[in-house]
Each structure stands twice: as structure tokens, then as C-alpha cells.
C-alpha positions as CSV (number, residue, x, y, z in Angstrom):
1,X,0.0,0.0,0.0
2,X,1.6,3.5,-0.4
3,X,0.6,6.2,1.6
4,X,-1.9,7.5,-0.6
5,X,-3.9,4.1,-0.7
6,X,-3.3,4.1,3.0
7,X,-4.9,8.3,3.4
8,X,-7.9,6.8,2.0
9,X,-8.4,3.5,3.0
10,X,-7.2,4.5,6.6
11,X,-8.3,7.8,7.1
12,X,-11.3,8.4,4.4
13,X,-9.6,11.3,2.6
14,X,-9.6,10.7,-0.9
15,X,-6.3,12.0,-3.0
16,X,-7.3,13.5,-6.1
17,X,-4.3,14.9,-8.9
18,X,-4.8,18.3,-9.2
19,X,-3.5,18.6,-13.2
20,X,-4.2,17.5,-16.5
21,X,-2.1,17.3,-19.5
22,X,-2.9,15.5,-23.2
23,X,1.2,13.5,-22.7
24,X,0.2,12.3,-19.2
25,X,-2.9,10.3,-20.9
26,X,-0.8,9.0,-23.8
27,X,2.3,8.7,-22.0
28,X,0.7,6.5,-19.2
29,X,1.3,9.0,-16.4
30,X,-1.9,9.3,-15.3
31,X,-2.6,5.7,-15.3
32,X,0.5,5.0,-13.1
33,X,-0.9,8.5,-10.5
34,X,-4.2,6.2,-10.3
35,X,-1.9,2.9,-9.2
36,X,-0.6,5.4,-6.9
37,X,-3.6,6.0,-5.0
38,X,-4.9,9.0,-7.0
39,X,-8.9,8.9,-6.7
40,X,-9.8,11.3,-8.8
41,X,-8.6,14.5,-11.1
42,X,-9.4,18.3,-11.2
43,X,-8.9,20.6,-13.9
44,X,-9.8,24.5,-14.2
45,X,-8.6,27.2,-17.3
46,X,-5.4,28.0,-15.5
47,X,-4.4,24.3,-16.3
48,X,-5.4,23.5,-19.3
49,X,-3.3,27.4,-20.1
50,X,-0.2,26.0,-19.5
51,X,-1.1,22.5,-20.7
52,X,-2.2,23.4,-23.9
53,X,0.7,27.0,-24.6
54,X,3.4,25.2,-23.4
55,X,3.9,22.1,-25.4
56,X,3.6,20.9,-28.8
57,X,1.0,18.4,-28.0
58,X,-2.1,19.8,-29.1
59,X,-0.9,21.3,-31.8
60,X,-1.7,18.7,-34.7
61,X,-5.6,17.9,-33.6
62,X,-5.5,22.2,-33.4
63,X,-4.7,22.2,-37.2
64,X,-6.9,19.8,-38.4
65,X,-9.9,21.1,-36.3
66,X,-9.0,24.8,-37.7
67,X,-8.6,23.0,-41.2
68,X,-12.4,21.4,-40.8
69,X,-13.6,25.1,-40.2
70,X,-14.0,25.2,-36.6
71,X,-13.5,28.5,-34.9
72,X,-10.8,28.9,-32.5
73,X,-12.8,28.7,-28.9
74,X,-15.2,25.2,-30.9
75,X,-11.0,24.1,-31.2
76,X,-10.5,24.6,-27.9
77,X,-13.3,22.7,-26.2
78,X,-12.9,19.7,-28.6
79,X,-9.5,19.3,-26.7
80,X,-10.4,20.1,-23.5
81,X,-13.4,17.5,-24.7
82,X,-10.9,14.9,-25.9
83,X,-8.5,15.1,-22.9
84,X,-11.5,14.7,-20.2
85,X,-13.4,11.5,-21.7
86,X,-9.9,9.5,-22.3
87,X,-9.3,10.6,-18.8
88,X,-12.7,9.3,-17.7
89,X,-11.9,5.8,-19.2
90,X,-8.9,6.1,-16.8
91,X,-11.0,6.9,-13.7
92,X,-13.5,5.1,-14.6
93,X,-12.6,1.6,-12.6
94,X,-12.4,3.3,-9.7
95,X,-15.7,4.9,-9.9
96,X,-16.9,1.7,-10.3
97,X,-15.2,0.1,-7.2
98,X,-16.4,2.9,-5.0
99,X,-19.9,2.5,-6.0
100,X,-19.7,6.9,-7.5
101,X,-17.8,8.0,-4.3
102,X,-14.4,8.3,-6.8
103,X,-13.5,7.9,-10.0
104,X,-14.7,11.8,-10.9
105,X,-12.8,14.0,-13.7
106,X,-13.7,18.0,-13.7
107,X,-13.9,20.5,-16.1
108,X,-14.7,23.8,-15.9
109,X,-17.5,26.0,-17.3
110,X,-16.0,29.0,-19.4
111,X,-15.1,31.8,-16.6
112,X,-17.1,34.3,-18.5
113,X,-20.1,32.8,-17.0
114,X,-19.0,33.3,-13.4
115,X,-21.2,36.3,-12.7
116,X,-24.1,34.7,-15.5
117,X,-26.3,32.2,-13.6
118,X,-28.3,31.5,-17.1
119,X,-25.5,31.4,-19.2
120,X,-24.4,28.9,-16.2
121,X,-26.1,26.6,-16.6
122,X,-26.9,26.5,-20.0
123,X,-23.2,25.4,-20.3
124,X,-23.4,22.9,-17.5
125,X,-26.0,21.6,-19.4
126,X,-24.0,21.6,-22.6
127,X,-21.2,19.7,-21.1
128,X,-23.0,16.9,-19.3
129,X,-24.8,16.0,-22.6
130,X,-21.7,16.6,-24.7
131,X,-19.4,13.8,-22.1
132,X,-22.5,12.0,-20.5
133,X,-20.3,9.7,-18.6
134,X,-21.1,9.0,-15.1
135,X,-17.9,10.0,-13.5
136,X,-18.1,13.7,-15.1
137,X,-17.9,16.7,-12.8
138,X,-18.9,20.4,-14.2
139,X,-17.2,22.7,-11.9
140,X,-19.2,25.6,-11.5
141,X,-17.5,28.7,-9.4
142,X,-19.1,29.3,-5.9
143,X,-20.3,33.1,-6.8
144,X,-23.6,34.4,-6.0
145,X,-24.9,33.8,-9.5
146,X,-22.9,30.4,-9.2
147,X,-24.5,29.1,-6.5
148,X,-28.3,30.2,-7.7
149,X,-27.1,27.9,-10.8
150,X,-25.8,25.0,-8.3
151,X,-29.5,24.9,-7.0
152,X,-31.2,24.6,-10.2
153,X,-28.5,21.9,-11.9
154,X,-28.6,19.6,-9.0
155,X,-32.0,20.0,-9.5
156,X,-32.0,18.1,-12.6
157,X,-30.1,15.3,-11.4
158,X,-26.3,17.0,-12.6
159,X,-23.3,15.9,-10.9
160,X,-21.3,19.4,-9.8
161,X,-18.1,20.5,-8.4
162,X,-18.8,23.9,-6.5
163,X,-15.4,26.0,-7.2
164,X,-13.7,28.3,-5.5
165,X,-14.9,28.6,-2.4
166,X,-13.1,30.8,-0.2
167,X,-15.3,31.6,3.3
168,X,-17.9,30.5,5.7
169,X,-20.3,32.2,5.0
170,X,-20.4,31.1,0.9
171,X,-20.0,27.5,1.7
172,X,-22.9,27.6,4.2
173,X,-25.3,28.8,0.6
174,X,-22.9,26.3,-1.4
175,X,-24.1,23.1,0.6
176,X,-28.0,24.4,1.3
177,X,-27.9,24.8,-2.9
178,X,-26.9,21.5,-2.7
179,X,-29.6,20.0,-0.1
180,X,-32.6,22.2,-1.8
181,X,-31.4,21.4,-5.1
182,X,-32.1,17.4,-4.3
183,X,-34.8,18.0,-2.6
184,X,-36.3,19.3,-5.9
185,X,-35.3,16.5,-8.0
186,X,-37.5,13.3,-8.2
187,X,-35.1,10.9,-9.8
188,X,-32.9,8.4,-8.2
189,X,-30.9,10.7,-6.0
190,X,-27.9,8.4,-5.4
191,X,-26.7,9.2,-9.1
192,X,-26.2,12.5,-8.0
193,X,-23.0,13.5,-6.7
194,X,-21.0,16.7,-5.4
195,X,-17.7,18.0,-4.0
196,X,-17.4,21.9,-2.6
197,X,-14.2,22.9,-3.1
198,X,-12.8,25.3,-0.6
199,X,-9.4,27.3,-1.6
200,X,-6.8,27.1,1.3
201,X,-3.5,28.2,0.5
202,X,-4.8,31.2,-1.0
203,X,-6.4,32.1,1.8
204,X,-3.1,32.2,4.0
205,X,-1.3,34.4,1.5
206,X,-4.0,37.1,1.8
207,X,-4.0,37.7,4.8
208,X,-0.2,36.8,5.7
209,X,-0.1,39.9,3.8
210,X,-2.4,42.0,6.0
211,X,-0.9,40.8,8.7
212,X,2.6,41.4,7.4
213,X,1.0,45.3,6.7
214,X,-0.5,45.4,10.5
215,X,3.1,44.9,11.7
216,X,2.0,44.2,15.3
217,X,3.9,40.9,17.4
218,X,0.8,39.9,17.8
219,X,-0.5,40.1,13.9
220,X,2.8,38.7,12.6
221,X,2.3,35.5,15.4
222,X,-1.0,34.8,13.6
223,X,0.9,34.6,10.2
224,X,0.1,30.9,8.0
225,X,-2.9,30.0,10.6
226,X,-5.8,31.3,8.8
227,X,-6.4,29.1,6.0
228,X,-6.1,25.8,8.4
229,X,-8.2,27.1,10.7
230,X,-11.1,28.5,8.5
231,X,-10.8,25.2,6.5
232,X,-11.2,22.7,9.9
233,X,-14.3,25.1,10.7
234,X,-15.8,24.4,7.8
235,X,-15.3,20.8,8.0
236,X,-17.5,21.3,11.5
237,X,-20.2,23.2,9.4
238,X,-20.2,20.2,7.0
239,X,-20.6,17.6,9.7
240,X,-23.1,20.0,11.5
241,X,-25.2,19.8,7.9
242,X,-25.2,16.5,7.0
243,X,-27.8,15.4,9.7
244,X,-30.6,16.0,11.6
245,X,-34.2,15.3,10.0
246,X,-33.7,16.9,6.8
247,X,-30.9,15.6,5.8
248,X,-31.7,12.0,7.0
249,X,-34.8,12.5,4.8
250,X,-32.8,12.8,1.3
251,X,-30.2,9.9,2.4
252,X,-33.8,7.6,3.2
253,X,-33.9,8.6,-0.9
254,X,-30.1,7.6,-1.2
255,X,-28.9,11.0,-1.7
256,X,-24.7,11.7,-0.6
257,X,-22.9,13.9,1.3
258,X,-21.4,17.1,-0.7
259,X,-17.9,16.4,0.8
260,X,-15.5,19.0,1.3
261,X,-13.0,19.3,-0.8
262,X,-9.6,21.3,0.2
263,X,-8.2,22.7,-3.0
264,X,-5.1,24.9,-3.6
265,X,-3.3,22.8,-1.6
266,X,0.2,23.5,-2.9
267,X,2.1,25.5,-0.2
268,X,2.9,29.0,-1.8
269,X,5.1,30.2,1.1
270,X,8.8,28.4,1.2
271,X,8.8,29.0,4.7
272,X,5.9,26.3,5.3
273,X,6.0,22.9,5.5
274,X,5.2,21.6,1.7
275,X,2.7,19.1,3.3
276,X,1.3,21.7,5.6
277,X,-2.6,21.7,3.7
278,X,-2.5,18.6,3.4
279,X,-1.5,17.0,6.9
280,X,-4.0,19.4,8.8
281,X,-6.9,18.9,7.1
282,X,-7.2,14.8,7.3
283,X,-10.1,13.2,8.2
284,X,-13.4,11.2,6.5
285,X,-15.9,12.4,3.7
286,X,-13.3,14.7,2.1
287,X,-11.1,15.0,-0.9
288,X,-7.8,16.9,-0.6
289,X,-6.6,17.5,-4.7
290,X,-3.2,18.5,-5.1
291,X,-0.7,19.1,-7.6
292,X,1.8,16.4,-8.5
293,X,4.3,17.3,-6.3
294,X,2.9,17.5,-3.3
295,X,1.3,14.5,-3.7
296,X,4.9,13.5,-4.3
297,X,6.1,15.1,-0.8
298,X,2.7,13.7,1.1
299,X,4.2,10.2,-0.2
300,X,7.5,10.3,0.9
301,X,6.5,12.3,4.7
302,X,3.3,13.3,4.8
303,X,1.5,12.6,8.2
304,X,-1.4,9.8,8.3
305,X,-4.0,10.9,11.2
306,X,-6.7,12.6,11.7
307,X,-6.3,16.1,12.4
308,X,-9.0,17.9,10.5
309,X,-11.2,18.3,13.4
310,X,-8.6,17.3,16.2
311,X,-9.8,21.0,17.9
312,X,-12.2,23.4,16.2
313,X,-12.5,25.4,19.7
314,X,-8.8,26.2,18.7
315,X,-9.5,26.7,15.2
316,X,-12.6,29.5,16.2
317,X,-9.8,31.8,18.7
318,X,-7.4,31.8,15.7
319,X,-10.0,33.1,13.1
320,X,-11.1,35.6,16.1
321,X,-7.5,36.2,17.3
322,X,-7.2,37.4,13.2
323,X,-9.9,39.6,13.4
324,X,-8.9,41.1,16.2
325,X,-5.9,42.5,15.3
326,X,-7.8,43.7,12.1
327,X,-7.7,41.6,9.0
328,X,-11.7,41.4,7.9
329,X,-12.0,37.9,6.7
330,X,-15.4,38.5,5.1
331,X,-13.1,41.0,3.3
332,X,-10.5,38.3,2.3
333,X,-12.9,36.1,1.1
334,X,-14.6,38.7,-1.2
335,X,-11.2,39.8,-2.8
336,X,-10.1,36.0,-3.3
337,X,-13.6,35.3,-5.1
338,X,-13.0,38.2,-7.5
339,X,-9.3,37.4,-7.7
340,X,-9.8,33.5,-8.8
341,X,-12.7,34.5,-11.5
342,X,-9.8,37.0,-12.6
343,X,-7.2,34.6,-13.3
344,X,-9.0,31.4,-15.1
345,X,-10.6,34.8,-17.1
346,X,-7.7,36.0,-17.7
347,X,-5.7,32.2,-18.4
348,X,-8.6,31.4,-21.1
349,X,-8.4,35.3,-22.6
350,X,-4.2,34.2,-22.8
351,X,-5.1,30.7,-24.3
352,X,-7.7,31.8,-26.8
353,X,-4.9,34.8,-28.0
354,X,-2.4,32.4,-28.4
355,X,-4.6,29.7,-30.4
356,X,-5.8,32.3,-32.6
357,X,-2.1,33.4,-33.5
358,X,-1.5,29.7,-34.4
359,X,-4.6,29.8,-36.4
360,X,-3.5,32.7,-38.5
361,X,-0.3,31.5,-38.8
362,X,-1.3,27.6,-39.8
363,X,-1.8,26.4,-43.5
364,X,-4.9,28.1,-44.8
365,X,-5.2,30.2,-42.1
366,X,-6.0,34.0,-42.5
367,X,-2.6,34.8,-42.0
């Protein structure tokens, strides 16, 4: 067993890779991630950027998609397209063995849509029927229009990852859009799955840098604590969600937990441990997806026990110690929303630039 197999199989965290690249499918590297222990794969614009602009393997299915007439953002979904479903065949045997608790792929809706609940959806919609394979995830961002949209897609029986999460507050509408949304849907609701994934490490480097701006011995002790600690209190809100009356009610009907999913896991700041989001936040009904290597560093000395809620009392005085040496986390949380629907906007702006240049530039091209 490697300490992967072991997070999940012990602990009930499931690994998931947080990349996606064309040579990793062809090339067997994501099979050999899955023999790992990888569970699962997440992808968002940002990825599929650098995947796509910084290697040569797209380039021939680019040409002869442009050469068929297809404009250059039709081009860029048919790969995205291609790359997910021979992905899914990857995952797909362990969705199978976990009965749809694993196994799941994501893709992103276009970030333009983030503030568009109609338009939303409408994609969603679009890329379920486009790869209607049972271990898809759309990943729809956790804005306010974004989580009106969650609501009325789980609604219609659509599997969804809920993106970019970054406070308590959101996550509290993310999960009831979750538990109203099957409670309006009168299918089977054990085909319906979803993760919420709340953004850590971001979180830290926010308000590291408020604190760094407050200056204060006592702001500058509370510096790489945030993100843990907000993260293990909403781990308590899930748990404090997922039971009671109502809840039992739509599991009666087969319906699953929305587990928590800690994303942006990747430690930005040298001076942390490079397993620090991951071996804090451990515990069951979660997913923790991470980039290759810090799955690589959680292999070779990451920490196997449960610490995600070892001591949310502790967790609640550091969020308030934060506070009160004034950093306004509702604040953070606002800025890290619009800063995350900036970047994948402004990765797929960059990708679609760059496509159309090779478009122009190909054989019958414009150019």
C-alpha cells in the first residue's frame, strides 16, 4: 500500500491529482498517479493554459480542427473534450469500485459565465450532454450567481463540483444549494454526486499579507494559521449539515454527502512545510486534490491521522485572534472570489490569443 492508498483506505480522505495534461494520458502517467492511490482529477482554465501553450502536444488535432472550419474557442473545447473523456476511461474503474464516491474528472465551465447564472447553466448543461459519462464533474464557481445555478442543476439530477470557495459564510449557501437542489429533484438521487471545493492556500497568502501590513507581534504570530483554521471550521459546518431530519430524509432517498474538498493545496510560502494543507486537514468524507508534487512530498513524509477536526474550539480563537488585530476575513474572502474568477478569465483570454495566433499563422489560415 503507499501512503496514498493508506490516506484513503485509513483515514477516508480521498487523493485527487490536481493537473491535466494531453502526454500524461498517452504517455501512461496518469494511469501509473491512479496505481498510486490517485482517486480522482481536477482541472480549471489555468491548467489547461499551461497545458495546452506550453507544449507541442495539441498542436496537430489544433490544425486539423481549424482545417475542418471550426472556430478557435469550438477548437479549444474539442480538446479540453478529448483530454476529459480518455481521462474518464482512466478513472473510470475506480468509480466503479467505489460504488460513485471516486473515480470523478472536472472540467470547468467558461469563466465568463461566473457572474451569468443563465449562461451557467446553460453550459453545465452543454457539457454533461456533450461527455454524458457517469464519472463527469462540471465545476461551477461558488459566486452568488454560481450558487443560484448549483440549485437549479442539482435540481435536474447534474453531478457538480462547486469551485472556488473561499469563506464560511459562501460555503454555508454552497451546501443548502446542494440540499434544496435534491430535494427538488425526483429521480434516483444516489446518481447525484458533489464536491465543494474550498481554496486554502490562497487564503493564507492574503491575509499573511495584511498581517505582514499590521506589523503588530501579535498580527505577525498569527501569520500561516488562517487558511487551516477556516478550512477545519468548515469541515465542523459540513458535519453539523449533514444530519438532523432533513438531511436524513434525502439519504432515506439515497442521496450523498457534498464532501469538502480542500483545493489549492500546494504550499505558496517556502517557509511552510510543503505538506502543511494537506496533513492538517485529514479526516473522513473529504477529498484533498493537489498538484503532483505535493502528492509526491505527502508520499514520501506526509502525516497519516486525523487532524481535520482534532480542535475546532482552537480553530474558532485563531480566526477571532485574526480579526482582532484587524484583518476582515469576510473582506478576504470577497477579494479571493473576484481574484480567482480573474485569473481562469484572464488564463482562457491568454489561451484563446495564443490559439488564434496559431490559427493565423497555420496552412490556410487568414494569415
Amino acid at each position: 500500500m503507499t501512503r496514498l492508498q493508506d490516506l484513503y483506505y485509513e483515514q477516508g480522505q480521498s487523493p485527487w491529482l490536481d493537473n491535466l495534461r494531453r502526454g500524461w494520458i498517452t504517455g501512461g502517467e496518469l494511469a501509473r498517479w491512479v496505481e498510486r492511490g490517485v482517486r480522482g482529477v481536477t482541472s480549471n482554465p489555468t491548467i489547461f493554459q499551461k497545458a495546452i501553450s506550453s507544449s507541442e502536444e495539441y498542436d496537430a488535432e489544433f490544425r486539423e480542427l481549424i482545417k475542418g472550419g471550426q472556430p478557435v474557442d469550438a477548437a479549444y473545447w474539442a480538446m479540453v473534450t478529448d483530454d476529459i473523456e480518455h481521462a474518464l476511461g482512466i478513472l473510470r474503474p475506480v468509480h466503479d469500485e467505489s460504488a460513485g464516491v471516486d473515480g470523478y474528472v472536472s472540467v470547468e465551465v467558461a469563466p465568463e459565465l461566473a457572474r451569468d447564472c443563465d449562461g451557467t447553466v446553460a453550459s453545465a448543461r452543454d457539457l454533461h450532454d456533450r461527455i454524458a459519462e457517469p464519472n463527469l464533474y462540471v465545476k461551477v464557481p461558488a459566486t452568488s450567481e454560481g450558487v443560484d445555478a448549483i440549485r437549479i442543476l442539482i435540481g435536474e439530477g447534474r453531478s457538480i463540483n462547486v469551485t472556488l470557495i473561499f469563506g464560511l459564510d459562501r460555503y454555508h449557501e454552497v451546501m443548502e444549494a446542494y440540499i434544496s437542489g435534491l430535494e427538488a429533484y425526483d429521480g434516483d438521487l444516489s446518481q447525484i454526486a458533489s464536491v465543494a471545493s474550498f481554496f486554502v492556500s490562497r487564503v493564507d497568502t492574503e491575509v499573511d499579507r495584511r498581517l505582514d501590513a499590521i506589523g503588530t507581534d501579535a498580527a505577525l504570530a498569527l501569520r500561516g494559521k488562517a487558511a487551516v483554521a477556516q478550512a477545519q471550521l468548515a469541515y465542523q459546518r459540513f458535519v453539523e449539515t449533514f444530519r438532523g431530519p432533513r438531511w436524513q430524509a434525502l439519504a432515506d432517498r439515497g442521496a450523498r454527502v457534498q464532501r469538502p474538498l480542500w483545493a489549492s493545496t500546494s504550499t505558496k510560502n517556502p517557509d511552510y512545510p510543503d505538506t502543511l494543507y494537506v496533513d492538517t486537514l485529514i479526516g473522513p468524507d473529504t477529498v484533498n486534490t493537489m498538484p503532483e508534487a505535493t502528492l509526491d512530498a505527502f508520499e514520501d513524509h506526509g502525516t497519516l491521522v486525523r487532524t481535520v477536526d482534532a480542535d475546532p474550539d482552537a480553530a474558532q480563537r485563531t480566526l477571532d485572534a485574526i480579526e482582532a488585530v484587524g484583518v476582515d476575513l469576510d473582506e478576504v474572502s470577497r477579494v479571493l472570489e473576484d481574484q480567482g474568477v480573474a485569473t481562469f478569465a484572464k488564463s482562457f483570454d491568454e489561451l484563446i490569443t495564443a490559439l488564434e495566433a496559431k490559427a493565423e499563422s497555420a496552412p490556410g489560415g487568414s494569415g
